[in-house]
N, C-alpha and C positions, 0 to 999 in steps of 0.2 A: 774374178778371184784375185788376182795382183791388183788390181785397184783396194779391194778390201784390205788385203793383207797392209798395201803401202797408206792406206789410213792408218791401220793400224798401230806402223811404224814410228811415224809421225807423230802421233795421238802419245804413244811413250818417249819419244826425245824430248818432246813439249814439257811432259810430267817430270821427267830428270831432271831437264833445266831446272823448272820452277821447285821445285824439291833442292836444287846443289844452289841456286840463287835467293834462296830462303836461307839456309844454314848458313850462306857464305853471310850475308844480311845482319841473323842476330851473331856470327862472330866478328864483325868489321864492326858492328854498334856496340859490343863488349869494348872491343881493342881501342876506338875513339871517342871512348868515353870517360875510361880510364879505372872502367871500373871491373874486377874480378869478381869471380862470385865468391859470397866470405864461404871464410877457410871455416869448417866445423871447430866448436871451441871445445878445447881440449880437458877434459874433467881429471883430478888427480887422482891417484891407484888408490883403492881402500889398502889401508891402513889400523891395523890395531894398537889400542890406547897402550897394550903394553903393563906386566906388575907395576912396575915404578907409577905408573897415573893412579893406579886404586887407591884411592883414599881413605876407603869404608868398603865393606861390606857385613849384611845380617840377615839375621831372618827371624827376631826377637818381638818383631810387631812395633818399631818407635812411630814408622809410617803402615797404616793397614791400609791406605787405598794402592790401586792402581796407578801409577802419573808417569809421564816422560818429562823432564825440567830442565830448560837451560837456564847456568847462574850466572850473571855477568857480572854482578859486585857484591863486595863481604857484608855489608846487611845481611842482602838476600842469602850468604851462605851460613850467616851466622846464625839466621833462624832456623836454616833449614835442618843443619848439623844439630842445633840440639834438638828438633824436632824427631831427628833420624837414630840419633843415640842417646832417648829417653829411657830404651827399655832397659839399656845397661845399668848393671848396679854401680861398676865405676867407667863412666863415660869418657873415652881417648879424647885428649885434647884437640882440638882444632886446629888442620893444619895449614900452614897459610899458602896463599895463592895468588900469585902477581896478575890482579888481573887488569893488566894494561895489557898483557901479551898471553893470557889464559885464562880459559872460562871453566864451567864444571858444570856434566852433566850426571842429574839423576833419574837410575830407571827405578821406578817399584814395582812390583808383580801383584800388589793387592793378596786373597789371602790363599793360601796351597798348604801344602804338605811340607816336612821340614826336608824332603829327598828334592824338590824341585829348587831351581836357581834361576838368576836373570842374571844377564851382563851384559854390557856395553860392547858387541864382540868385536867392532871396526867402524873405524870413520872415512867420509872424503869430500872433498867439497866437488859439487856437479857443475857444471858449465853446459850450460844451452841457450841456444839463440829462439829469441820471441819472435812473435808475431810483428814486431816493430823493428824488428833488426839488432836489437841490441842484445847482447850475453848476460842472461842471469846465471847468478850463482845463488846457492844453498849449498847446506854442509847438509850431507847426508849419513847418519847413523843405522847402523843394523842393532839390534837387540836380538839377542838371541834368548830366548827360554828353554830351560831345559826341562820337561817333566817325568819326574822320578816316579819307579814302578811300583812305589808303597801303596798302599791305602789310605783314605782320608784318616790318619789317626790320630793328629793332632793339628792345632794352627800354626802355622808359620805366615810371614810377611816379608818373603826376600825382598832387598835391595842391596843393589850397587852405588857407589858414587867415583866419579872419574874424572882427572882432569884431565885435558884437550886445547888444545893451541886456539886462539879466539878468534872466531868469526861474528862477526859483527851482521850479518845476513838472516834468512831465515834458516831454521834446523828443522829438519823432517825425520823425524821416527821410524825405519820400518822393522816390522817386529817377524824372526822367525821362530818356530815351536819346532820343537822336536825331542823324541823320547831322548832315557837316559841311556848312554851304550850299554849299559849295565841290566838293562829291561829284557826277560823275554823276548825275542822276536825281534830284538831293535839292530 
């Protein structure tokens, strides 16, 4: 029985060592190597665009699809602007946009009721590390949709347009729904 027991014993100092000689291992090949493990990359706080960014909005029908769009130069805003305030009978002038250091994004909602809305409700850029090491970024947008408690009783085609600080990266869309506070049950 004391022979068992003293294998035993044996049998678990062996297993610590090699267990506290292991860890000690990969931190002395950390430590002489020079290298740390990277630091998680740090994503910015969302952020909403703010009245002062709204440029536009309607729900007149000038765009009837659905789209999320980023604009990075005045062509592409000068199309889109009269694309978006066609339905108007006197259409807001165009307003300008330096876009060396600001982009413009537009939601549409394609076609609803004139009680539902889209908007742009916050932005942020993301930070994460790939599979290769390195930190991507993307600006990430939420859209929010609000749908109002009417009945289909007429078309509408809400959109918004906003401007936003320019990122030059990719932009991702995520979209949230949710009734109007004004709804039954909401």
């Amino acid at each position: 029985m004391k022979f068992k027991a003293s294998i035993r014993n044996i049998g678990s100092a062996i297993l610590r060592s090699v267990l506290a000689g292991g860890a000690l291992l990969v931190v002395s090949s950390c430590f002489l190597l020079g290298s740390d493990p990277p630091a998680a990359p740090v994503s910015s706080p969302w952020s909403a665009p703010g009245t002062e960014a709204r440029l536009y909005y309607d729900n007149g029908g000038g765009i009837r699809d659905s789209m999320r769009m980023v604009i990075r130069n005045a062509e592409t805003f000068d199309e889109v602007w009269g694309r978006a305030t066609a339905g108007q009978s006197s259409p807001p002038a165009m307003p300008t946009v330096d876009f060396g250091t600001e982009m413009v994004l537009l939601v549409a909602a394609g076609r609803m009721t004139p009680d539902d809305q889209i908007h742009v409700d916050s932005v942020r850029v993301h930070r994460e590390r790939g599979a290769d090491g390195e930190v991507d970024e993307s600006m990430m947008v939420l859209v929010r949709v609000t749908d109002g408690c009417e009945d289909f009783n007429a078309a509408a085609y809400p959109l918004e347009i906003v401007r936003v600080r320019r990122f030059d990266g990719p932009v991702v869309f995520t979209e949230r729904s949710e009734p109007a506070p004004t709804c039954p049950g909401a």
